[in-house]
C-alpha positions in Angstrom: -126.5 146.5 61.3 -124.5 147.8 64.0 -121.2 149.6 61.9 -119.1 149.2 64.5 -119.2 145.4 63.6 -117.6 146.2 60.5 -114.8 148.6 61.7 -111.6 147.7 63.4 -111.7 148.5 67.2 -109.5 151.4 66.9 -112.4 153.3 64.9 -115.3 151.9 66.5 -117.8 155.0 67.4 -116.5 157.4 64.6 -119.0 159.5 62.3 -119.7 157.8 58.5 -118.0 161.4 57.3 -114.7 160.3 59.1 -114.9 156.5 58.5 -115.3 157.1 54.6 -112.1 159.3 54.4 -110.3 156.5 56.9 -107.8 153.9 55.3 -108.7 150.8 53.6 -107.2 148.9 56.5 -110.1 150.5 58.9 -112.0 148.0 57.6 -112.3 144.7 60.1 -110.8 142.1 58.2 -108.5 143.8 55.7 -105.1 144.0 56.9 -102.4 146.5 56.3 -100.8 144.4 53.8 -104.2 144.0 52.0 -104.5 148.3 52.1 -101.1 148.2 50.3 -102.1 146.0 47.6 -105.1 147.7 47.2 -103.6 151.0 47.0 -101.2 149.6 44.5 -103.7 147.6 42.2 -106.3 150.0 42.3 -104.5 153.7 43.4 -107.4 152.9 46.3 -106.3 154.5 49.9 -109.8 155.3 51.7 -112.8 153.6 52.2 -114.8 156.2 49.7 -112.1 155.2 47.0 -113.0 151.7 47.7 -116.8 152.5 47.7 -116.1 155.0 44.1 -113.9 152.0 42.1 -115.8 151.2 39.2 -115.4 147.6 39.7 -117.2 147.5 42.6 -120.1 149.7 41.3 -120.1 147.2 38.3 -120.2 144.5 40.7 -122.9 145.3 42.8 -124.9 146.4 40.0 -124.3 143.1 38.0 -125.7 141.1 40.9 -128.3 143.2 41.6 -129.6 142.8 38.6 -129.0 139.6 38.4 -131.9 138.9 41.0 -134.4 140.6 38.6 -133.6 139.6 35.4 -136.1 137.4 33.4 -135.7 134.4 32.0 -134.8 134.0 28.6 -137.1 132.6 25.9 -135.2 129.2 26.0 -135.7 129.3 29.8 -139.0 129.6 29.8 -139.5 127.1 27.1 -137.8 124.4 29.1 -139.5 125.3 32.4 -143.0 125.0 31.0 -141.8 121.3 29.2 -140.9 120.4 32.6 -144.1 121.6 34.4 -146.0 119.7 31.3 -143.9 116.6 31.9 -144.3 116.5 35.1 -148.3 116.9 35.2 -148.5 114.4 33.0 -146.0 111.8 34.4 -148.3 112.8 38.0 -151.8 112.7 37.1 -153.2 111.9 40.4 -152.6 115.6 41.3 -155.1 116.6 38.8 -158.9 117.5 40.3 -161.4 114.2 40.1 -164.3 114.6 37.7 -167.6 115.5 39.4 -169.5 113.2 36.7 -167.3 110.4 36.0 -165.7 110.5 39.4 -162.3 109.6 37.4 -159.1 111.7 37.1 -159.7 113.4 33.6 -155.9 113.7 31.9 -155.8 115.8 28.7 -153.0 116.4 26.6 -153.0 119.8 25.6 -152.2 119.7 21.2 -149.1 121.5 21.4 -147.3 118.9 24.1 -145.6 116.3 22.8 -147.2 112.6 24.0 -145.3 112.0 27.0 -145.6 108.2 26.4 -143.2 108.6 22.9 -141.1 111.7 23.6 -141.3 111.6 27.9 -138.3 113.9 27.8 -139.6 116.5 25.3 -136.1 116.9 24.0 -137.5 117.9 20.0 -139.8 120.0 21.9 -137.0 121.7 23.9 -135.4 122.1 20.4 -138.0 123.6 18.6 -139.2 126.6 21.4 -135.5 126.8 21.7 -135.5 127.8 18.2 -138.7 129.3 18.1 -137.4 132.0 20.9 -134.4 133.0 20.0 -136.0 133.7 16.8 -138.1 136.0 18.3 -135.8 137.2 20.4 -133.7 138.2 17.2 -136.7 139.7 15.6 -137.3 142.3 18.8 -133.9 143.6 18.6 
């Protein structure tokens, strides 16, 4: 990224050491007025306060790790229902059996019958429980 896309005209080609010391309002996009209400919210007059406010640092962090964090044990327990109800609400995606020639479908024993419960909602229910369970055990 060029930075001079993100400065206002009048400091285009300045160092990072002088743009970080510059006002608020060097910014492209954030007005005078904006600077002022900044600076009286948040006692922020530079770009390096802007940078240093703890909100912003909690911010960014929060959706940084946002993008990594896993699923929960209720997520996972209602992804993998889904996955099961779908394969068995699309068998044909299953491989053809080299002896009979047929698509083989099993059900493995811990899935609920699609054919009496096709939404797996008492499933849901009891991994749901089952999870946070352990999930209250581990801490």
């Amino acid at each position: 990224m060029n930075i001079d896309t993100v400065v206002d005209k009048e400091y285009v080609g300045h160092s990072f050491r002088s743009l970080a010391d510059a006002p608020t309002s060097a910014l492209r996009g954030l007005s005078a007025k904006d600077a002022k209400a900044l600076a009286q919210a948040f006692d922020v007059h530079t770009v390096r306060d802007l940078a240093n406010l703890a909100f912003v640092k909690w911010a960014v962090a929060i959706t940084t790790l946002a993008e990594l964090e896993q699923e929960t044990p209720a997520e996972q327990a209602k992804e993998t229902l889904l996955d099961n109800a779908v394969e068995m609400t699309f068998p044909a995606s299953d491989p053809v059996s080299v002896n009979a020639g047929i698509t083989r479908i099993e059900v493995p024993p811990e899935v609920v019958s699609a054919h009496d419960d096709h939404q797996h909602a008492a499933k849901v229910d009891e991994c749901t429980k089952k999870g946070l369970k352990e999930e209250a055990a581990t801490h």
